[in-house]
Backbone and ligand atoms as CSV (ligand in chain L), in Angstrom:
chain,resi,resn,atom,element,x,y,z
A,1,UNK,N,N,-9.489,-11.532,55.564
A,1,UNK,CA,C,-8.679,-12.390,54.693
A,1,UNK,C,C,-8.010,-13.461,55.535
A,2,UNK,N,N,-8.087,-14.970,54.972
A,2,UNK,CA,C,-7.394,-15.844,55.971
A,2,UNK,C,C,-6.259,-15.730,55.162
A,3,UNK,N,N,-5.183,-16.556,56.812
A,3,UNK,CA,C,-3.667,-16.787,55.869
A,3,UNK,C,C,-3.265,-17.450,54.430
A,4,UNK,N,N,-4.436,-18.234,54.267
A,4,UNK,CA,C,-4.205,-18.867,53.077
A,4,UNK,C,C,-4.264,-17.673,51.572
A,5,UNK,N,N,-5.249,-17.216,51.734
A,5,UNK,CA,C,-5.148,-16.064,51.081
A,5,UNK,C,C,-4.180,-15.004,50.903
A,6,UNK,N,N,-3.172,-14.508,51.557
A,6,UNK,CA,C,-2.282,-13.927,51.849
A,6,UNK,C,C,-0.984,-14.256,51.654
A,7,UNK,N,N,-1.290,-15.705,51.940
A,7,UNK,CA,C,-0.195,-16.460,51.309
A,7,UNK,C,C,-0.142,-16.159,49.798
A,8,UNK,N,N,-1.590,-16.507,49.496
A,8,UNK,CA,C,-1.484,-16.620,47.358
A,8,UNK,C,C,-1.389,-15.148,46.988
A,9,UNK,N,N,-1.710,-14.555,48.218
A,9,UNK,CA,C,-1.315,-13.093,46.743
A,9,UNK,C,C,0.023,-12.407,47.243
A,10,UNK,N,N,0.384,-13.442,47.858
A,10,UNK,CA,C,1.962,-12.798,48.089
A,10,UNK,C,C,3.370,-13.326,47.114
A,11,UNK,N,N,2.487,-14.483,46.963
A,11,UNK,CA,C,2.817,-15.361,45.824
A,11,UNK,C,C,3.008,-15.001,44.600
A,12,UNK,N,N,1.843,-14.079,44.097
A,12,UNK,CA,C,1.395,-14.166,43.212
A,12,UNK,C,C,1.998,-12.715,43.131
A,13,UNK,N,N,2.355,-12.155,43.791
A,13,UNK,CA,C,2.681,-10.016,43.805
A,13,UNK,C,C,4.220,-10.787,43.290
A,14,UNK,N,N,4.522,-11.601,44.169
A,14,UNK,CA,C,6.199,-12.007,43.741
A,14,UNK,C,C,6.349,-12.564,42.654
A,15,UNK,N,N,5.439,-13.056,41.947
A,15,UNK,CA,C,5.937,-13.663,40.704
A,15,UNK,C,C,5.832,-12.441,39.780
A,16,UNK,N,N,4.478,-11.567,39.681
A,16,UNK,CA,C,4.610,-10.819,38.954
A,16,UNK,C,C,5.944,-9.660,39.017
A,17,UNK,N,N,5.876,-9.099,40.385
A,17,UNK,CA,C,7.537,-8.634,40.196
A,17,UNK,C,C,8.470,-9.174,39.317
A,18,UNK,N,N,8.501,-10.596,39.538
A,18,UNK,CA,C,9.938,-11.322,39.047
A,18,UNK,C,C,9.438,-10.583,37.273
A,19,UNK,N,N,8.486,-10.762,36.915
A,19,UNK,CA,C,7.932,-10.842,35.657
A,19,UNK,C,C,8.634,-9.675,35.419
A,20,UNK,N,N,7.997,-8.767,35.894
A,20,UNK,CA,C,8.568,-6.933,35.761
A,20,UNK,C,C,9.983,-6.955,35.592
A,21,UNK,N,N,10.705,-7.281,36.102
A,21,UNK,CA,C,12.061,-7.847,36.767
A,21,UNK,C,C,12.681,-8.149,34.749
A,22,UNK,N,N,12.112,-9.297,34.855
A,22,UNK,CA,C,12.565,-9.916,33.767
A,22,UNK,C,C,12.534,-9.600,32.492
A,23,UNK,N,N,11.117,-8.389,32.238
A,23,UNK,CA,C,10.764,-7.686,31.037
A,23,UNK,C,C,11.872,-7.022,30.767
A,24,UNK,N,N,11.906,-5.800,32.164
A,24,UNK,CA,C,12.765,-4.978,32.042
A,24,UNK,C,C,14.433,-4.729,31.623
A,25,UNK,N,N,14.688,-6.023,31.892
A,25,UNK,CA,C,16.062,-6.846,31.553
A,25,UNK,C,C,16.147,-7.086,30.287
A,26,UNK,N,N,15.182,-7.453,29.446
A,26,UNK,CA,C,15.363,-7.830,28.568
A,26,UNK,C,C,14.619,-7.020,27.228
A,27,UNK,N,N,13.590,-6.556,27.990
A,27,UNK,CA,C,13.740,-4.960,26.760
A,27,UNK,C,C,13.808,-3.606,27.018
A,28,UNK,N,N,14.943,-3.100,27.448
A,28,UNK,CA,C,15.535,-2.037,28.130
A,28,UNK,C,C,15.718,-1.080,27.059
A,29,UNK,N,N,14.837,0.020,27.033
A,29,UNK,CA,C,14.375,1.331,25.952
A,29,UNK,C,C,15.480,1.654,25.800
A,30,UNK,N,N,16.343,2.011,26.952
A,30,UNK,CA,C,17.297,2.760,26.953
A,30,UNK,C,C,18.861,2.492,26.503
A,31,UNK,N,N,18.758,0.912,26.287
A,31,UNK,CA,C,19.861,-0.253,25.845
A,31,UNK,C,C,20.544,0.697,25.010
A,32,UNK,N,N,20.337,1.304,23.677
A,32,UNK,CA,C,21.122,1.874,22.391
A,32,UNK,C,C,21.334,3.337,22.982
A,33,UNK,N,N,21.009,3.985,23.653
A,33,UNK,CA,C,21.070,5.768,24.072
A,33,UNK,C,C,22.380,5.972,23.924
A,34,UNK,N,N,22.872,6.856,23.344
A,34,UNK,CA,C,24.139,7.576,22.731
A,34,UNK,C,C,25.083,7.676,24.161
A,35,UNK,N,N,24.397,7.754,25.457
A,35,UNK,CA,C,25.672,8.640,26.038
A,35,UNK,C,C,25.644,7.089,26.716
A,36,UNK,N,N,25.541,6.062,26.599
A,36,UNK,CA,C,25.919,5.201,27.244
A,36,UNK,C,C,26.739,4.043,26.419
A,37,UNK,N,N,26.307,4.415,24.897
A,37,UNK,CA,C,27.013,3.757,23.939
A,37,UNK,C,C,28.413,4.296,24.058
A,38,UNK,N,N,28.798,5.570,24.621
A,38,UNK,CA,C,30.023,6.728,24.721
A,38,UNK,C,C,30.550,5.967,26.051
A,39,UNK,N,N,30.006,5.630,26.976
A,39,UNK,CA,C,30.183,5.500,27.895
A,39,UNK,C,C,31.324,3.996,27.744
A,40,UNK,N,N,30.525,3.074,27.335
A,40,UNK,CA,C,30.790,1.692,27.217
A,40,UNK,C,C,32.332,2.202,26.322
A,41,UNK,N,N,31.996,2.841,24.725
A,41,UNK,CA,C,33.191,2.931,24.479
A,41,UNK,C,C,34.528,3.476,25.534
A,42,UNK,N,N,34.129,4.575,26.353
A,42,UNK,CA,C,35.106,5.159,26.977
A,42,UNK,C,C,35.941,3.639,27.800
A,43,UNK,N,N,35.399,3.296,28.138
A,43,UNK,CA,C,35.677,1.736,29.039
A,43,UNK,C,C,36.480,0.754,28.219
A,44,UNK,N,N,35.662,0.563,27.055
A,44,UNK,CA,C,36.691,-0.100,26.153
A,44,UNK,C,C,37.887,0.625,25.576
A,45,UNK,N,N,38.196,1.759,25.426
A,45,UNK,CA,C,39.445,2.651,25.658
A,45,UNK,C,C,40.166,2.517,26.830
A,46,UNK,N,N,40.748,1.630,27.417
A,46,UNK,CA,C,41.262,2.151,28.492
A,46,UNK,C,C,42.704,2.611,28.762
A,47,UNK,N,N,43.036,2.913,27.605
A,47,UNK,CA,C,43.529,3.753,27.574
A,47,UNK,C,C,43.630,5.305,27.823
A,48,UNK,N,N,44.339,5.386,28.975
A,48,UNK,CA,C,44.336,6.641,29.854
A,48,UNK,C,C,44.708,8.145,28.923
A,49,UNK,N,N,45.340,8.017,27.593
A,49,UNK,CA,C,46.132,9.280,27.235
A,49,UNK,C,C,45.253,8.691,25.812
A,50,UNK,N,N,43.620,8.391,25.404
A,50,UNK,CA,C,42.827,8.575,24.707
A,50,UNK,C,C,42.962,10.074,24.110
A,51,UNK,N,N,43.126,10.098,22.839
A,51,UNK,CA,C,42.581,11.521,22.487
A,51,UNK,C,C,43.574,12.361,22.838
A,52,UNK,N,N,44.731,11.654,23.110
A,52,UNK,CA,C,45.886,12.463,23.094
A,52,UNK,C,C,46.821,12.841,22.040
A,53,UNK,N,N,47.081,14.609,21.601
A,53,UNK,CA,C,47.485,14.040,20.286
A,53,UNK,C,C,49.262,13.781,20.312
A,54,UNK,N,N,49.711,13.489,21.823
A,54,UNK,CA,C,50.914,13.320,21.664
A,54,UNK,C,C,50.714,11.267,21.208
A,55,UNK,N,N,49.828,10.998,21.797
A,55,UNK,CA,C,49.630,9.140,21.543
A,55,UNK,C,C,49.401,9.137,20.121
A,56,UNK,N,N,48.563,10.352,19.151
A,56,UNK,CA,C,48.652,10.162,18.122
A,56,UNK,C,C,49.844,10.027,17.211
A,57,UNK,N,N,51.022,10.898,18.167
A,57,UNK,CA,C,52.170,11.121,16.892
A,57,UNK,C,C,53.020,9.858,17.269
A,58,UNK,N,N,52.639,9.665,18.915
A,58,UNK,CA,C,53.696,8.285,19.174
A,58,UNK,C,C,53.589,6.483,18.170
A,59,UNK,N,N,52.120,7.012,17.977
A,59,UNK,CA,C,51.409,5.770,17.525
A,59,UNK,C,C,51.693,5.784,15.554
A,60,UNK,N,N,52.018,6.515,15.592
A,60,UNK,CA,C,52.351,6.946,14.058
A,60,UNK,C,C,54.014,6.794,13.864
A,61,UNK,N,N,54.648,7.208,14.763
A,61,UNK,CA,C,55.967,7.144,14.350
A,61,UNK,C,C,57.194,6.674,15.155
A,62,UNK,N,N,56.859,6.354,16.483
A,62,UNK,CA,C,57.500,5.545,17.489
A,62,UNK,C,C,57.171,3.898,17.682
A,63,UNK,N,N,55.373,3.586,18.120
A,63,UNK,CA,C,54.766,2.437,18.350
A,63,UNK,C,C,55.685,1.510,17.660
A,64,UNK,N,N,55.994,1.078,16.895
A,64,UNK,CA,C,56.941,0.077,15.569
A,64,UNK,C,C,57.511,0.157,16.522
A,65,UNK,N,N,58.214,0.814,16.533
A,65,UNK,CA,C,59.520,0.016,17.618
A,65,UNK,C,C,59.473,0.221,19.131
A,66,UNK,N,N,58.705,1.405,19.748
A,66,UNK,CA,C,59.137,0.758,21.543
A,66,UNK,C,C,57.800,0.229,21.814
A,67,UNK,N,N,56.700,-0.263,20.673
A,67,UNK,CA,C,55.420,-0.718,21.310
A,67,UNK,C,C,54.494,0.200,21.254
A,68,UNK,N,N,53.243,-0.025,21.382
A,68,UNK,CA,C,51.690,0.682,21.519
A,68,UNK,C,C,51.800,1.520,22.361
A,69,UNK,N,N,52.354,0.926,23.791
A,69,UNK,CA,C,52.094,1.770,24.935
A,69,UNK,C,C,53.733,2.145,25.384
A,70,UNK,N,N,54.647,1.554,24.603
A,70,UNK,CA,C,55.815,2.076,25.032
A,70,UNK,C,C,56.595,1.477,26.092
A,71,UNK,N,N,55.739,0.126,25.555
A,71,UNK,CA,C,56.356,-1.043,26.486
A,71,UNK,C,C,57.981,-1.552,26.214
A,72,UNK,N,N,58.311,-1.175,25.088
A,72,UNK,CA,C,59.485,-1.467,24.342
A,72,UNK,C,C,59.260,-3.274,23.734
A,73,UNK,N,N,60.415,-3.692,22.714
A,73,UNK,CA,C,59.834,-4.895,22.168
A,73,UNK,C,C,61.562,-5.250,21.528
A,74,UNK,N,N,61.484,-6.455,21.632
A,74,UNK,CA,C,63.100,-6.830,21.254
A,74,UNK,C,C,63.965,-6.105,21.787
A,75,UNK,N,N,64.561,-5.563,21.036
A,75,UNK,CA,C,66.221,-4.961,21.069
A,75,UNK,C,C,65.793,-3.251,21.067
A,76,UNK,N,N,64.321,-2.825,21.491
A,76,UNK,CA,C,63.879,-1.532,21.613
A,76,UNK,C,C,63.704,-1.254,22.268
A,77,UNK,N,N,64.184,-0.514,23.400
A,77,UNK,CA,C,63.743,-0.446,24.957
A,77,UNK,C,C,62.732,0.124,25.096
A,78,UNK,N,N,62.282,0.005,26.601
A,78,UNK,CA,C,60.917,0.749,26.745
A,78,UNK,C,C,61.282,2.015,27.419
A,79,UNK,N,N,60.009,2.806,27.354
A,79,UNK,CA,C,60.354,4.049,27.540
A,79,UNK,C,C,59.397,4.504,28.686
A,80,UNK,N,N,58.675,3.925,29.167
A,80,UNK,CA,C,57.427,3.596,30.601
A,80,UNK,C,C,59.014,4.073,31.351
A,81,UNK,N,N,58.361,4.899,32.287
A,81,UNK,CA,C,59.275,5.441,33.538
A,81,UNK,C,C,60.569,6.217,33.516
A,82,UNK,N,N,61.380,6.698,32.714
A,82,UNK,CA,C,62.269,7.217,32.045
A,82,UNK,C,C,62.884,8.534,33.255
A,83,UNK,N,N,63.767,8.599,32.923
A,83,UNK,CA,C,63.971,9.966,33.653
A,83,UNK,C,C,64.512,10.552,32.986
A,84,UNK,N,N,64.255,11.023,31.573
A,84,UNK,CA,C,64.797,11.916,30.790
A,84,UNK,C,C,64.306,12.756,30.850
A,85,UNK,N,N,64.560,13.975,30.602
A,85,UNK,CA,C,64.119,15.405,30.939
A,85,UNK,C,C,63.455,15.907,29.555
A,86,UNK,N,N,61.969,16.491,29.150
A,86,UNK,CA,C,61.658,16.421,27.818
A,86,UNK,C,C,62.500,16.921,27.071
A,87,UNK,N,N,63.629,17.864,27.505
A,87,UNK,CA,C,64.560,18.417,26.199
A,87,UNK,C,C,65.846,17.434,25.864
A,88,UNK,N,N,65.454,15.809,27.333
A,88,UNK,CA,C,66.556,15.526,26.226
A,88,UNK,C,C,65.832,14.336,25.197
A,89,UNK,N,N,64.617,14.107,25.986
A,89,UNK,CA,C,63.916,13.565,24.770
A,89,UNK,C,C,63.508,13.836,23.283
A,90,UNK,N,N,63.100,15.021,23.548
A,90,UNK,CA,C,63.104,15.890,21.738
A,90,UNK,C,C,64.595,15.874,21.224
A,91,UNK,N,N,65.286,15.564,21.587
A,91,UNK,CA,C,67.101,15.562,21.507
A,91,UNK,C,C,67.060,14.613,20.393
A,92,UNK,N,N,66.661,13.216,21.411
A,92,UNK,CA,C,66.897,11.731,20.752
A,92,UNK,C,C,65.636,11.584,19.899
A,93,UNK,N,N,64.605,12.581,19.678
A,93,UNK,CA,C,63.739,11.951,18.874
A,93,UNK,C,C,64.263,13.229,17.591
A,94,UNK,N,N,64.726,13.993,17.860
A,94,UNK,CA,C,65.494,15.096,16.647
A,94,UNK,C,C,66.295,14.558,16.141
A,95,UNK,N,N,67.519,14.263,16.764
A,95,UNK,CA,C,68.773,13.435,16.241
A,95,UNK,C,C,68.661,12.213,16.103
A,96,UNK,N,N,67.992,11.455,16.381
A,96,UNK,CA,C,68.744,10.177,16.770
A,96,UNK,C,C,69.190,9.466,17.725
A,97,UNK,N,N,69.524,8.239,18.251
A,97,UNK,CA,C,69.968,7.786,18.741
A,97,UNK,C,C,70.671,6.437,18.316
A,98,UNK,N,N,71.700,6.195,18.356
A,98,UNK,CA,C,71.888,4.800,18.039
A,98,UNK,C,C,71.282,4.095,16.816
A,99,UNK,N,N,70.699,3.023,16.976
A,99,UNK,CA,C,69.487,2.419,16.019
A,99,UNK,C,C,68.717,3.588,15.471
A,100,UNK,N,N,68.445,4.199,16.859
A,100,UNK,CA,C,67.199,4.775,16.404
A,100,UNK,C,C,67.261,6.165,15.553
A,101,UNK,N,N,66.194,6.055,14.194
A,101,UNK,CA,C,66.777,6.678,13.261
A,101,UNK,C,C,65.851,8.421,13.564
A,102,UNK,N,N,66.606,9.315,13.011
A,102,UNK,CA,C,66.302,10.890,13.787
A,102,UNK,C,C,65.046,11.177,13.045
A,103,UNK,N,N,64.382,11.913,13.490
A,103,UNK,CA,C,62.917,12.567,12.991
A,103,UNK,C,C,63.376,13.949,12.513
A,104,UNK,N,N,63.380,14.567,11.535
A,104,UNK,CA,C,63.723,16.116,11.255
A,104,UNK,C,C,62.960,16.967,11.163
A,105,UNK,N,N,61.801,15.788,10.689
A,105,UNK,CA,C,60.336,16.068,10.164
A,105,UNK,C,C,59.662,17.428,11.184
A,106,UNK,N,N,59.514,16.937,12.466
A,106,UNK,CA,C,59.288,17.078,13.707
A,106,UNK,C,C,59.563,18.724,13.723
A,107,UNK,N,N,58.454,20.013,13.640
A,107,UNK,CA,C,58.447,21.242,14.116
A,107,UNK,C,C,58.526,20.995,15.671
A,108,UNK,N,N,59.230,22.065,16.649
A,108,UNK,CA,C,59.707,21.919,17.649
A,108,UNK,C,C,58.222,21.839,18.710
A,109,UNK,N,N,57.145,22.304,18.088
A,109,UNK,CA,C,55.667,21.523,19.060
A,109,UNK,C,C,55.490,20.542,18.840
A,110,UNK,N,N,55.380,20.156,18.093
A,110,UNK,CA,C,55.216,18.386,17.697
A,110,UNK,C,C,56.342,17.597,18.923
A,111,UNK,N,N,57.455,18.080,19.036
A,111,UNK,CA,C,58.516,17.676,19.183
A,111,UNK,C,C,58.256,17.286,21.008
A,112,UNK,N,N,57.406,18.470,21.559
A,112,UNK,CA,C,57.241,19.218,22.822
A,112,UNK,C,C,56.209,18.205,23.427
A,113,UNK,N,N,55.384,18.135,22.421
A,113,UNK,CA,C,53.811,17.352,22.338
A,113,UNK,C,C,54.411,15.829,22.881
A,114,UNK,N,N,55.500,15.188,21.734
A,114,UNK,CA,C,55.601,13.932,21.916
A,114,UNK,C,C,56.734,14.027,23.221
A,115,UNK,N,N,57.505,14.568,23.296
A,115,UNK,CA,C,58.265,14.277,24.479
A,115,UNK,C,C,57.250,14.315,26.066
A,116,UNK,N,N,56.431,15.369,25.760
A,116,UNK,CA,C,55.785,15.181,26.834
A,116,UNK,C,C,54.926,13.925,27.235
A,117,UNK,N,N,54.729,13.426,25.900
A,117,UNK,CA,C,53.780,12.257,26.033
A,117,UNK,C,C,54.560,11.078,26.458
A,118,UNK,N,N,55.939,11.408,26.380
A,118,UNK,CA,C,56.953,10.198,26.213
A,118,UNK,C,C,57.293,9.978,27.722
A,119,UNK,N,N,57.582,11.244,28.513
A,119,UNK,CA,C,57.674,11.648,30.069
A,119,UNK,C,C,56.788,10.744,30.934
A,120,UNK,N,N,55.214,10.865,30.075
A,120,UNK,CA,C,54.285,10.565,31.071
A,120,UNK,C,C,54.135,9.167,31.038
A,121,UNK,N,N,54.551,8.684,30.197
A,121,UNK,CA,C,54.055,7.316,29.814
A,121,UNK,C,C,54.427,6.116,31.419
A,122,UNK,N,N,53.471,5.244,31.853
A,122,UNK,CA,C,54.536,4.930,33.205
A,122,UNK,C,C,53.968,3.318,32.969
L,1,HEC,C1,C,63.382,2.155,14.111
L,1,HEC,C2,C,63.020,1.949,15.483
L,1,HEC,C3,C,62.729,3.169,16.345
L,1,HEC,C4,C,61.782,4.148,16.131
L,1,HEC,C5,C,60.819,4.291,14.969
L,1,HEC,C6,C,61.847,5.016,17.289
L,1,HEC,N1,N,62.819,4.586,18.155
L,1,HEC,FE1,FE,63.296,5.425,19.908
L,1,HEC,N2,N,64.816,4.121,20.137
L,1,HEC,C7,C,65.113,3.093,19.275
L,1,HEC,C8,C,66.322,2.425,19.738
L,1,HEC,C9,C,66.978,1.234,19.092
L,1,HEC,C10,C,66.719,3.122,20.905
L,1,HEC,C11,C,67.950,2.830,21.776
L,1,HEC,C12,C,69.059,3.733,21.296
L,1,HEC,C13,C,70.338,3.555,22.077
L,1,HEC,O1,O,70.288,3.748,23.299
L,1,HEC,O2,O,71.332,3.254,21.450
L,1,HEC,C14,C,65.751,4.168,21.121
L,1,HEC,C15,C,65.801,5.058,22.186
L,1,HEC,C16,C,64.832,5.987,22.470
L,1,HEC,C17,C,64.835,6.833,23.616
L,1,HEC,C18,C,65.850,6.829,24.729
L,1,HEC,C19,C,65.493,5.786,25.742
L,1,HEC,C20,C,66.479,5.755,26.880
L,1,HEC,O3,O,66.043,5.359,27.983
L,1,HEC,O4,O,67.630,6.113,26.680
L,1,HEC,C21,C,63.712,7.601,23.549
L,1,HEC,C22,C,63.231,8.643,24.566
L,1,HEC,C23,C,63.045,7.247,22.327
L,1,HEC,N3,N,63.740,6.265,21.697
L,1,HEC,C24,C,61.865,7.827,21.903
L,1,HEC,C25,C,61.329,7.609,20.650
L,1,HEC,C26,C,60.237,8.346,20.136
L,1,HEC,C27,C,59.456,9.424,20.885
L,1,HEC,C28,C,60.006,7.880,18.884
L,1,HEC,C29,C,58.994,8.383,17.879
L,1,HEC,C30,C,59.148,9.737,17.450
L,1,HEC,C31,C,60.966,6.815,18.633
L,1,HEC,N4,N,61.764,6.685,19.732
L,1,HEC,C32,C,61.019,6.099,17.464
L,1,HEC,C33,C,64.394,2.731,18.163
L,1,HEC,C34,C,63.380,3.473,17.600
């Protein structure tokens, strides 16, 4: 084989790669597969305390006023970093505080659930 030859099918191996290259990119079998559709969602969650059901009760009956994540908002403080101890948090989410109006609702796990969630929040 002369160089010229070697040249063209080196040429020619590289384009078809690119080809392979480019199929594969663009019709990828595996694009829709469940655990990567899970995956992507998990990512778009990034929210760390996902599937938490203390974020559920916070998000139901706190979020309104100190925020989604407990960033606090106006005249509602935030609650990210706290050094309240969870019993005195179930305290102020039992009674009351100030503005903030008391939960009675609240069986003392529920109570346990959200304070803990309230602790961790940072
Ligand atoms: C209607 C608005 C409102 C809602 C709903 C609400 N809060 Fe509050 N929260 C406040 C206000 C206002 C304060 C500040 C009270 C004060 O210090 O006088 C406060 C204070 C707190 C504090 C004390 C913060 C600190 O550093 O002293 C905690 C903990 C707290 N809230 C948790 C919760 C939790 C958990 C929920 C849900 C169960 C909740 N709050 C729902 C308005 C609200």
């Amino acid at each position: 084989m002369n160089s010229k030859a070697i040249i063209f099918f080196s040429i020619l191996f590289l384009f078809a790669l690119l080809l392979i290259v480019v199929y594969l990119n663009s019709t990828d079998p595996f694009k829709n597969r469940p655990s990567q559709k899970a995956q992507t969602a998990g990512q778009e969650a990034s929210n760390p305390h996902a599937h938490d059901p203390g974020l559920t009760l916070f998000e139901q009956n706190c979020a309104s006023c100190h925020g989604p994540m407990g960033q606090g908002k106006g005249r509602y403080p935030a609650l990210l970093n706290n050094r309240l101890s969870v019993d005195q948090i179930k305290a102020i989410i039992h009674k009351g505080k100030g503005e903030m109006p008391p939960f009675p609702k609240f069986k003392d796990q529920d109570l346990t659930i959200l304070a803990q969630f309230v602790r961790r929040l940072q």
